[in-house]
Residue frames as qw, qx, qy, qz and C-alpha x, y, z in Angstrom:
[[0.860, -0.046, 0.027, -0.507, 22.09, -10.16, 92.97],
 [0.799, 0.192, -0.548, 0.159, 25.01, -13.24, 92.27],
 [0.035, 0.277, -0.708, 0.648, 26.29, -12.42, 95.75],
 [0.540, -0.127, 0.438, -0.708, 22.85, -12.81, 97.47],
 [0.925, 0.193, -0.208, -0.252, 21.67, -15.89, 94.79],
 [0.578, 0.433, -0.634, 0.277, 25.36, -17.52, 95.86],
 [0.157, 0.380, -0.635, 0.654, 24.78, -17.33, 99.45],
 [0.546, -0.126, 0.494, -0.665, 21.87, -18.66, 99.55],
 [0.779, 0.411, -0.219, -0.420, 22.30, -21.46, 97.59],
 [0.627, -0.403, 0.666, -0.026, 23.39, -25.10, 98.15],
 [0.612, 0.460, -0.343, -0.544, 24.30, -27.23, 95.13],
 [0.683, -0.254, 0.670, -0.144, 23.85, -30.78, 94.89],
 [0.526, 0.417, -0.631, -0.389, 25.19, -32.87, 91.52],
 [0.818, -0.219, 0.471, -0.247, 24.10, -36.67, 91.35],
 [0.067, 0.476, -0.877, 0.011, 26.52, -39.43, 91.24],
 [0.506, -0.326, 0.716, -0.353, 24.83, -42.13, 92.78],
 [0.857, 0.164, 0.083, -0.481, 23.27, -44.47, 89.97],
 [0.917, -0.155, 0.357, 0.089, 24.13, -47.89, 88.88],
 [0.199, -0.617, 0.561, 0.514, 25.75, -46.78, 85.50],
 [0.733, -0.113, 0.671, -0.004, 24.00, -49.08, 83.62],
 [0.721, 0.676, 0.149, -0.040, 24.60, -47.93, 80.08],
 [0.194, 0.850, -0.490, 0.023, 27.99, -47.54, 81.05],
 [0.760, 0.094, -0.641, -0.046, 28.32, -51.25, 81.60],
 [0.503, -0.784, -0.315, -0.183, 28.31, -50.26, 85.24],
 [0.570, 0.341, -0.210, 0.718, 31.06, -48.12, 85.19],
 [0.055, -0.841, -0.476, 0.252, 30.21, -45.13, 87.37],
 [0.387, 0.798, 0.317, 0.336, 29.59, -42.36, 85.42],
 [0.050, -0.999, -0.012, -0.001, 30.80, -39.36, 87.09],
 [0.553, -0.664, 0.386, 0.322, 34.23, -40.70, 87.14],
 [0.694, 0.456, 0.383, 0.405, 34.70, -41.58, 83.11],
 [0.361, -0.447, 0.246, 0.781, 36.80, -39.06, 81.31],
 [0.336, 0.840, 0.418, 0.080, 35.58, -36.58, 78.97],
 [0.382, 0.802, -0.080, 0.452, 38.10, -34.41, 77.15],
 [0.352, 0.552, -0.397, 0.644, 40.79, -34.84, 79.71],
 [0.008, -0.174, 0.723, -0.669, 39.27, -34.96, 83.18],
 [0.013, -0.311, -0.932, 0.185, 36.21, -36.90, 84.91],
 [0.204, -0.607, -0.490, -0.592, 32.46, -35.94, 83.70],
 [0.391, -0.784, -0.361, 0.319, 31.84, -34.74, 87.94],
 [0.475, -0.509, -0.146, 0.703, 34.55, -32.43, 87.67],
 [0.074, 0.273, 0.501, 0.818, 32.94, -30.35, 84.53],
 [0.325, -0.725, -0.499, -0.345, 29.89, -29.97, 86.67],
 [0.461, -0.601, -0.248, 0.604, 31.96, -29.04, 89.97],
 [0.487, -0.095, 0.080, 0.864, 33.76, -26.45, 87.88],
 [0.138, -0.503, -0.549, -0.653, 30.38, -25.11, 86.45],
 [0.476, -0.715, -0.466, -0.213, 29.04, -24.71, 90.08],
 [0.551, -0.101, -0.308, 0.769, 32.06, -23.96, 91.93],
 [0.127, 0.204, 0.045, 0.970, 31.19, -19.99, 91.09],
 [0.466, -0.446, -0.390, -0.658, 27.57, -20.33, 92.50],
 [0.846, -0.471, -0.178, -0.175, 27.77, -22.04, 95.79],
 [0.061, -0.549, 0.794, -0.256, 30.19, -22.49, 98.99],
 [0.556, -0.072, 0.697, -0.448, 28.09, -25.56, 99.66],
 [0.463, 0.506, -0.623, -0.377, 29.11, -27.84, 97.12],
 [0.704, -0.106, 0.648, -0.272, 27.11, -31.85, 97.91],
 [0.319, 0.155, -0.906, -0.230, 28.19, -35.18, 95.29],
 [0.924, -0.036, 0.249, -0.287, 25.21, -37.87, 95.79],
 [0.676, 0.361, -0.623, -0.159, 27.06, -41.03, 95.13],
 [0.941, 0.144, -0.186, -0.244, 27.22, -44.46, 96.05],
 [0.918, -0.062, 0.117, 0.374, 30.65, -45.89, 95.76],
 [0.542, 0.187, -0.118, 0.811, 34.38, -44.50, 95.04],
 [0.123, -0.966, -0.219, -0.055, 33.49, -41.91, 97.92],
 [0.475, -0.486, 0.078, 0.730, 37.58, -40.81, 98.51],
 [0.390, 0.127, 0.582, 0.702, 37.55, -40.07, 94.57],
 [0.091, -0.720, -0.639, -0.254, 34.35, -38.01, 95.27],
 [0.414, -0.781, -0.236, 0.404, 35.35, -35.85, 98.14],
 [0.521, 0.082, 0.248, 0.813, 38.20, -34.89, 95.73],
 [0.072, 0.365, 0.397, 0.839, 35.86, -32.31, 94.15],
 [0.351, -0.575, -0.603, -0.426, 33.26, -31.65, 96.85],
 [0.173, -0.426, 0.553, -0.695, 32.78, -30.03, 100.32],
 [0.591, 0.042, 0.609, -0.527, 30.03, -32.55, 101.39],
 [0.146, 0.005, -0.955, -0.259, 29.28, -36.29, 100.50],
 [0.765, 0.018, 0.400, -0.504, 25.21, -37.59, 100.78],
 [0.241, 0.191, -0.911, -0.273, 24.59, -40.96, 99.76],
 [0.639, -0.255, -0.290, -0.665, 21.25, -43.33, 100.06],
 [0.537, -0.454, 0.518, -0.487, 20.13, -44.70, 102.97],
 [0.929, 0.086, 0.359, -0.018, 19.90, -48.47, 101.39],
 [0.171, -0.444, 0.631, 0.613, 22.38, -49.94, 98.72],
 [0.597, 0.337, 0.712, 0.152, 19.84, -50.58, 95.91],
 [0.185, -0.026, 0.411, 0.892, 20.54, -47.78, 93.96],
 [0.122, 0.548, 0.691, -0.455, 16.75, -46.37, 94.38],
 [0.367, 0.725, 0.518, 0.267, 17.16, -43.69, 92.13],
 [0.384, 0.129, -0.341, 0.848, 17.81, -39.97, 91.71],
 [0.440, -0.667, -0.147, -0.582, 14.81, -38.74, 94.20],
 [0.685, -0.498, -0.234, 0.478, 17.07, -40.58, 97.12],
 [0.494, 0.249, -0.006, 0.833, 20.03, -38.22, 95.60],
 [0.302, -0.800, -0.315, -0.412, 16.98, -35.34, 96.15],
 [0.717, -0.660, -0.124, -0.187, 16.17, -36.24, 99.70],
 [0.671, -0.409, -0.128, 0.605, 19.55, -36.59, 101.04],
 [0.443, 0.156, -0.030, 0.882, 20.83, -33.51, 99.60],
 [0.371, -0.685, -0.379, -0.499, 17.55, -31.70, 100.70],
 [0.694, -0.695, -0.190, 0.007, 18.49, -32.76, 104.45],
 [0.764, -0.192, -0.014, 0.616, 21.98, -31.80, 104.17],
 [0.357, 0.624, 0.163, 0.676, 21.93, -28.73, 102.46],
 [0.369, -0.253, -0.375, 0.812, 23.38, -25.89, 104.35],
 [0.022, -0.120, 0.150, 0.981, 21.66, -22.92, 102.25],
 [0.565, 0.260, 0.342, -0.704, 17.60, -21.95, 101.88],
 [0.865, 0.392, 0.075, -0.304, 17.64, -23.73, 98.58],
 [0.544, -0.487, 0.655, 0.193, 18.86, -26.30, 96.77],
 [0.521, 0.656, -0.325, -0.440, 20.07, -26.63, 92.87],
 [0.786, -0.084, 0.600, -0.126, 20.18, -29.77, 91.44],
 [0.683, 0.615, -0.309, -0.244, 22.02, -31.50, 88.31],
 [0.961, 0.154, 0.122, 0.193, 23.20, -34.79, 86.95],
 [0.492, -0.642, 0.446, 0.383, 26.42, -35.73, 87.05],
 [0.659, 0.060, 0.565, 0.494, 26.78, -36.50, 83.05],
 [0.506, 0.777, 0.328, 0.180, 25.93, -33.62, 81.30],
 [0.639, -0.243, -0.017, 0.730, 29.56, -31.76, 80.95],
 [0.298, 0.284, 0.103, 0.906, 28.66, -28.61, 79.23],
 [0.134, -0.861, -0.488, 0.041, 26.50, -27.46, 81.65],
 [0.307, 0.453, -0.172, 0.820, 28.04, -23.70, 81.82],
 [0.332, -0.230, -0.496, 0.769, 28.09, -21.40, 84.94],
 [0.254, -0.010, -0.121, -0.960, 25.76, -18.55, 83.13],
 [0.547, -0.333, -0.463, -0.613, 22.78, -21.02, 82.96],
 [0.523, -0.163, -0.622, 0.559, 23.39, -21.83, 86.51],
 [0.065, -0.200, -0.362, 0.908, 22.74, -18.30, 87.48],
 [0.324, -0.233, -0.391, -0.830, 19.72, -17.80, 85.00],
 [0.534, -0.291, -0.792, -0.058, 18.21, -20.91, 87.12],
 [0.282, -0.123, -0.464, 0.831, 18.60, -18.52, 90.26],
 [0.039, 0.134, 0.103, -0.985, 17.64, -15.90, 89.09],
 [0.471, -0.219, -0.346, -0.781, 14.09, -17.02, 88.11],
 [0.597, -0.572, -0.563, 0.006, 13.52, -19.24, 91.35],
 [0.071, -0.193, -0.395, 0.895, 14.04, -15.71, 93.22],
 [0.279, -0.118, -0.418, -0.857, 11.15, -14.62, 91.04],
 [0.683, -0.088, -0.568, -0.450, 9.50, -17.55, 93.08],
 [0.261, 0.609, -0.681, 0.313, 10.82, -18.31, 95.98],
 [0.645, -0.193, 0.561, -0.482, 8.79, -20.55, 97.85],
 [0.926, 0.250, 0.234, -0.156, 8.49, -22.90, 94.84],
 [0.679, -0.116, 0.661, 0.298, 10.45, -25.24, 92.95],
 [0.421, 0.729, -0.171, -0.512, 11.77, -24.39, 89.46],
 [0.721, -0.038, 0.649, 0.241, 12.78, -27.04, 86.77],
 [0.065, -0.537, 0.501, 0.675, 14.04, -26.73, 83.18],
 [0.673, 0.430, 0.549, -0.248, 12.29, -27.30, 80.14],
 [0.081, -0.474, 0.481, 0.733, 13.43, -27.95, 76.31],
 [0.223, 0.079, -0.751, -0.617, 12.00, -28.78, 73.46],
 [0.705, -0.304, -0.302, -0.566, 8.53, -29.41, 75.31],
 [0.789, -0.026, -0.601, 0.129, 10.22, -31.79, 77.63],
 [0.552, -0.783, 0.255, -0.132, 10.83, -31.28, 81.43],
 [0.718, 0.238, -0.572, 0.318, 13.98, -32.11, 83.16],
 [0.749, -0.625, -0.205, -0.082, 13.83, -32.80, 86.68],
 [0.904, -0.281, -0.070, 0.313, 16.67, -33.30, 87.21],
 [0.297, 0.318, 0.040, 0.899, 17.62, -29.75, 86.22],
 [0.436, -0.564, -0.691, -0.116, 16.39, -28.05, 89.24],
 [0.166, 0.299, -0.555, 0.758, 16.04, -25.55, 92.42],
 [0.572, -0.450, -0.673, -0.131, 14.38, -26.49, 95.63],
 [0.321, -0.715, 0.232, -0.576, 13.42, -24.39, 98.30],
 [0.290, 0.318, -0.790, 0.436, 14.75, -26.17, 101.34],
 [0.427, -0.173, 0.418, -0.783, 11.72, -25.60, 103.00],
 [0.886, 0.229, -0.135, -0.379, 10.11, -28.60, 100.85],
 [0.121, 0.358, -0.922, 0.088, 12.79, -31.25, 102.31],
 [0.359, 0.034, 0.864, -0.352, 9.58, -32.75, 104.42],
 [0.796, 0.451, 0.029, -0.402, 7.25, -32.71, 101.44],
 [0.672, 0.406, -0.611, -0.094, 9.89, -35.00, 99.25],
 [0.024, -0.246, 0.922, -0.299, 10.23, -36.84, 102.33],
 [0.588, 0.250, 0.383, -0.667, 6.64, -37.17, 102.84],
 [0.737, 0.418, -0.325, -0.419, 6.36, -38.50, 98.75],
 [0.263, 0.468, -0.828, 0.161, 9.20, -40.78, 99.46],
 [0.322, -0.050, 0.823, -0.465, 7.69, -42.54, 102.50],
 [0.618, 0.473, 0.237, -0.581, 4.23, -42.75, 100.09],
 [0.760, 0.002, 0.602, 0.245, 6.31, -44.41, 97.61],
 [0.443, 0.871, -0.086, -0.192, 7.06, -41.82, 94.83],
 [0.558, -0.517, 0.202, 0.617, 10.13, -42.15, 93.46],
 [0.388, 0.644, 0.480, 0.452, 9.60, -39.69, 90.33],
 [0.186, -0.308, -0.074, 0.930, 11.34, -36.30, 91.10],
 [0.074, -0.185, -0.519, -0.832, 9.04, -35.16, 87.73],
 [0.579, -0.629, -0.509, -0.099, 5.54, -36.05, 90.01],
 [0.564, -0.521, -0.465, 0.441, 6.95, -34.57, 92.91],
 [0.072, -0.113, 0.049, 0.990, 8.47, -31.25, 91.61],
 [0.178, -0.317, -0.729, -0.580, 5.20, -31.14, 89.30],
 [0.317, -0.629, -0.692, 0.161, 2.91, -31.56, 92.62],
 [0.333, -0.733, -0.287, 0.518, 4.02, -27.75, 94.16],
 [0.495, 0.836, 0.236, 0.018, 3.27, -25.84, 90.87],
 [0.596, -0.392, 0.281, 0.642, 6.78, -25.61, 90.01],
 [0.345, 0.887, -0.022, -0.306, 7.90, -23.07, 87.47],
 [0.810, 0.236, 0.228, 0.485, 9.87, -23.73, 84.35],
 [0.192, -0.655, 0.367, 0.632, 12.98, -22.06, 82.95],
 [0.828, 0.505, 0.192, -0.149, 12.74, -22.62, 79.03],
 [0.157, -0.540, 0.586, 0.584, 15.95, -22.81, 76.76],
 [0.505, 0.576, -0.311, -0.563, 16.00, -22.91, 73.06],
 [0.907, 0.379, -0.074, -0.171, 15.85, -25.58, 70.95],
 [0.832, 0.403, -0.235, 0.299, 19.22, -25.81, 69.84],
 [0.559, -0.707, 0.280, -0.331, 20.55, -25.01, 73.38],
 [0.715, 0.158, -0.681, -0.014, 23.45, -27.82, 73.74],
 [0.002, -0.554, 0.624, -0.552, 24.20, -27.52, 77.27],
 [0.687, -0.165, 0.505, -0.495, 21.73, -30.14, 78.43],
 [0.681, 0.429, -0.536, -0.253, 23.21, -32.93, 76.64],
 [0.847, -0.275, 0.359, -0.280, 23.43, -36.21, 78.30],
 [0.342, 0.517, -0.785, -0.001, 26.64, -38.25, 78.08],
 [0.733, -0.277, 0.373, -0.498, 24.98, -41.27, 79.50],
 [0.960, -0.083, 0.260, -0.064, 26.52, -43.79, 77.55],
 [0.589, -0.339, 0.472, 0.562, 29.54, -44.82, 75.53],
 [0.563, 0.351, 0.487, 0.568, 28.61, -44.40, 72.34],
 [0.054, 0.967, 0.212, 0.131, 27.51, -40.41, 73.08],
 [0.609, -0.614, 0.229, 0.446, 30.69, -40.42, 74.99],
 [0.604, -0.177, 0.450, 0.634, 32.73, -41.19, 71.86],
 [0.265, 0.689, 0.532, 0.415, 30.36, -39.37, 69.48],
 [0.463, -0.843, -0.122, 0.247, 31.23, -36.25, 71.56],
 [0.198, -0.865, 0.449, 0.106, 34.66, -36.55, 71.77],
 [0.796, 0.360, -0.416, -0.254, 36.75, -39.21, 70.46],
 [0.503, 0.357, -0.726, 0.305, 38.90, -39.79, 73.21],
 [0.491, -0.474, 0.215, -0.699, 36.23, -40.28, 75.67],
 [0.394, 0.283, -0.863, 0.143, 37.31, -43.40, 77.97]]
């Protein structure tokens, strides 16, 4: 089943935002135990996808470094991550398309595949992650087939991935409570609270 969930599966990690708790550094390129917070999520997806898409913005050579395919947003105001969405929606090579932020470093490669394996269970709909009562959008898989529905929201003025997944009864993946892997290095002081030599 990882051979058939891998081959049909595009994976798209977002880069693209302003940074602004990182004093608008951009995130995906800060160091975290030794090498840049993107390249903890590449290495996590690497094993799940040949079709491997960075949303970002700016430093795009320093991007490509780790990716097979750049998308970036069609304006430069930093819209949000439901541009990040919608471009990687229209680029993706594979029926669907798995989605995750570009700061959360311990995502691991096993909850990757769980995510698969329950939007096969589903496969026309959208499947999003849920902890402690809380959605996260931005933990995600999208059927490709829904590129013109988030284009459709988009043009209508959504820009709430959580309202849009939400709209095409999307199915949740739960993880435990005390689950760390969706932790959210989003600013310095988690950075350093983390790790100490996080820069």
């Amino acid at each position: 089943m990882e051979t058939d969930a891998r081959s049909a599966t595009s994976v798209l990690i977002l880069a693209g935002g302003r940074g602004q708790r990182m004093g608008g550094r951009d995130k995906g390129l800060i160091s975290w135990r030794g090498k840049p917070l993107i390249q903890w999520l590449c290495d996590a997806a690497r094993p799940v996808t040949d079709d491997l898409l960075i949303s970002c913005n700016r430093n795009y050579d320093a991007y490509a470094e780790h990716a097979d395919r750049l998308v970036c947003d069609d304006d430069d105001t930093f819209p949000g991550p439901l541009a990040g969405i919608r471009a990687g929606l229209a680029a993706a090579r594979h029926s669907r398309l798995l989605v995750l932020p570009c700061d959360t470093p311990l995502i691991d490669s096993n909850l990757l595949w769980a995510m698969l394996h329950k939007a096969l269970e589903r496969p026309d709909q959208p499947l999003m992650l849920r902890q402690r009562g809380q959605l996260e959008p931005l933990f995600c898989v999208i059927p490709k087939r829904l590129a013109a529905t988030f284009e459709r929201s988009w043009q209508q003025g959504l820009r709430s991935p959580r309202q849009v997944l939400l709209a095409q009864s999307c199915a949740l993946l739960d993880l435990d409570d005390t689950d760390p892997r969706l932790a959210n290095l989003n600013d310095p002081t988690l950075l350093r609270q983390a790790l100490p030599d996080g820069t």
